[in-house]
C-alpha positions as CSV (number, residue, x, y, z in Angstrom):
1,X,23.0,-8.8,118.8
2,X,19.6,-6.2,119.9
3,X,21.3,-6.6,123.6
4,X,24.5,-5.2,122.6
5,X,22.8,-2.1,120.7
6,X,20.5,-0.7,123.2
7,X,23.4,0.8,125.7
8,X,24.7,2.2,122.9
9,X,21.5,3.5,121.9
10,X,21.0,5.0,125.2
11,X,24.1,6.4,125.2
12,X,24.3,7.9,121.8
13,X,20.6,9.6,123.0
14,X,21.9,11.1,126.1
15,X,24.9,12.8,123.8
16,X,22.0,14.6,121.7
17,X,20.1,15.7,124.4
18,X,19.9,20.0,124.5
19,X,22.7,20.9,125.9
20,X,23.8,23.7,127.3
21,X,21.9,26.8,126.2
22,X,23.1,29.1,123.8
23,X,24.6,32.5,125.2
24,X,21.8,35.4,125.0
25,X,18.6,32.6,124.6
26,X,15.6,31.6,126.8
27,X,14.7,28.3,127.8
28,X,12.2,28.5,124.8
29,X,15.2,28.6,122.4
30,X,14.4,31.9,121.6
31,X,16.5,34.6,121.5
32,X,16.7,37.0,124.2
33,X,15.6,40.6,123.4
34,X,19.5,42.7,123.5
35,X,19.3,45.3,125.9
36,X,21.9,47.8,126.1
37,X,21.7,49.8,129.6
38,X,24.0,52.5,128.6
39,X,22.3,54.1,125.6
40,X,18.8,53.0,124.0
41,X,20.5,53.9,120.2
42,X,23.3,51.4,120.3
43,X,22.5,50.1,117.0
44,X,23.6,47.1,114.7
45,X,25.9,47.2,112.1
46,X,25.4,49.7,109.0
47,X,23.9,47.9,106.1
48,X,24.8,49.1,102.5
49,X,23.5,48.9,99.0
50,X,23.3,50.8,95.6
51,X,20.4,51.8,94.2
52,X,19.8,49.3,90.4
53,X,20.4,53.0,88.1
54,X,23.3,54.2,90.8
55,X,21.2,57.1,91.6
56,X,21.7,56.8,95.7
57,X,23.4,54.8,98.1
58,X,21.1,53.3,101.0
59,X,22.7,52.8,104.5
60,X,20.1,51.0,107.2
61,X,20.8,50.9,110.4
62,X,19.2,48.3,112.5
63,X,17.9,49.9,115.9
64,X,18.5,46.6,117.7
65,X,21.4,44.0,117.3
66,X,20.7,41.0,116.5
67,X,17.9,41.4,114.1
68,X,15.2,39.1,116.3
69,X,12.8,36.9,114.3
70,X,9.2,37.4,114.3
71,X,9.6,40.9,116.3
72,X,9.4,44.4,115.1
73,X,12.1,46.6,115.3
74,X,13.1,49.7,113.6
75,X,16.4,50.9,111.4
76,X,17.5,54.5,110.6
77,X,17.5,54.8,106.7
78,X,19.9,57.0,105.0
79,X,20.3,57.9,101.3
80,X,23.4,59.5,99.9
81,X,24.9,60.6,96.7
82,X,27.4,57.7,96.1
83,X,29.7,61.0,94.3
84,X,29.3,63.5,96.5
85,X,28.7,61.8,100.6
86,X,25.7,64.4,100.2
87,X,22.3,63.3,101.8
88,X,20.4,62.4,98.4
89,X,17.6,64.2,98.4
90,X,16.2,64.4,94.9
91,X,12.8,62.1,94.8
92,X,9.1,62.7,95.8
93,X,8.6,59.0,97.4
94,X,10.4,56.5,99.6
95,X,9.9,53.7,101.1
96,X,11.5,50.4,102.4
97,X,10.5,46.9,102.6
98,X,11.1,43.3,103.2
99,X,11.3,40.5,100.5
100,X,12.5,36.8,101.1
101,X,13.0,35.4,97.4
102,X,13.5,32.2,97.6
103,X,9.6,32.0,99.1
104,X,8.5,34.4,96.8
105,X,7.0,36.3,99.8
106,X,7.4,39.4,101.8
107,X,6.5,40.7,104.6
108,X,2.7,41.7,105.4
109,X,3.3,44.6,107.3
110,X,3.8,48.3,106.4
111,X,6.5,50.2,107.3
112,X,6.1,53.9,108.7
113,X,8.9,56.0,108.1
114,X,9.7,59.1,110.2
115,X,12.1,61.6,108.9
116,X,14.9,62.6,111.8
117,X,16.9,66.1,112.5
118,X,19.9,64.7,110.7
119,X,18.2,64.5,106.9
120,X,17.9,60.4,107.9
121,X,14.0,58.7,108.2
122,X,13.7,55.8,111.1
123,X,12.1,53.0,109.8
124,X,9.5,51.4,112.2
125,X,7.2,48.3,112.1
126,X,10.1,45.8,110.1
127,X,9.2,42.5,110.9
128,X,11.4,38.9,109.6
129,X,8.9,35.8,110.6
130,X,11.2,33.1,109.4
131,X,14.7,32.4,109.6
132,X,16.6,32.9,106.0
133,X,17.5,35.1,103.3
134,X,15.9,38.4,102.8
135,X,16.3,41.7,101.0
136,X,15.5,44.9,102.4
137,X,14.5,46.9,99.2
138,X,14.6,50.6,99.6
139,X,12.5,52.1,96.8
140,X,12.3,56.0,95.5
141,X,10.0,57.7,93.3
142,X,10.5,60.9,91.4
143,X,7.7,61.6,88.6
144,X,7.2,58.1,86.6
145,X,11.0,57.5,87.4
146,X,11.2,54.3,89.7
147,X,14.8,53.1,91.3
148,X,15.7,50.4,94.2
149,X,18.7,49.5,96.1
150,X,18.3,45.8,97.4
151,X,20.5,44.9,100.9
152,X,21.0,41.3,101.6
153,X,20.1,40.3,105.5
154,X,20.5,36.7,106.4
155,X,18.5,35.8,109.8
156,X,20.3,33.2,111.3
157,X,19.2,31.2,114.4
């Protein structure tokens, strides 16, 4: 009876070999950077949450589409009056960062923010390093008050 399972061994392990690569990866697996030869700022899609007392909307941009894993990249951060469309302006502190809660971790990088000509801040120095669930949380400060929006991101491979 073992000579009549080994061929079909062998052919069940030439089926599950690697295949044909994924569109837009390397050999490695890995994902091929995105390049986008017409304009630099082609940018993913707008990301959206409300801050936990309704205070301001945060929209992030990412600055590179996919999101790559274990890279860098950048997103423009806007925060608007969810009433008025305004640019929400009314806080002394911001900042943005990376949690992933079901590991209870975060990432160990800081973020530098730069604000831009339109009233938005580019976000540089983001950095995923595992595949998952995360939330970007985008935290303000005025006086002793404290508010976040959280935006889900799900890295996929």
């Amino acid at each position: 009876m073992s000579r009549s399972i080994l061929p079909l061994l062998a052919l069940a392990a030439l089926g599950c070999g690697p295949g044909e690569p994924d569109a837009g990866s390397t050999s490695s697996g890995a994902a091929a950077p995105a390049t986008h030869p017409a304009s630099p700022e082609v940018r993913g899609d707008t990301l959206e949450g409300l801050s936990s007392g309704g205070a301001f909307l945060a929209r992030v941009t990412p600055l590179v589409d996919p999101i790559p894993m274990n890279e860098a990249f950048g997103v423009l951060l806007s925060l608007v009056d969810p009433d008025s469309g305004e640019p929400f302006v009314d806080y002394d502190e911001v900042s943005i960062d990376a949690r992933m809660p079901a590991h209870k971790h975060g990432m160990l990088r800081d973020v530098g923010l730069t604000p831009q000509d339109d009233g938005s801040m580019r976000a540089d120095g983001l950095l995923l390093h595992m595949y998952g669930h995360w939330e970007l949380h985008v935290d303000i400060r005025k006086g002793a008050l404290f508010e976040r929006a959280q935006i889900s991101v799900r890295l996929q491979y």
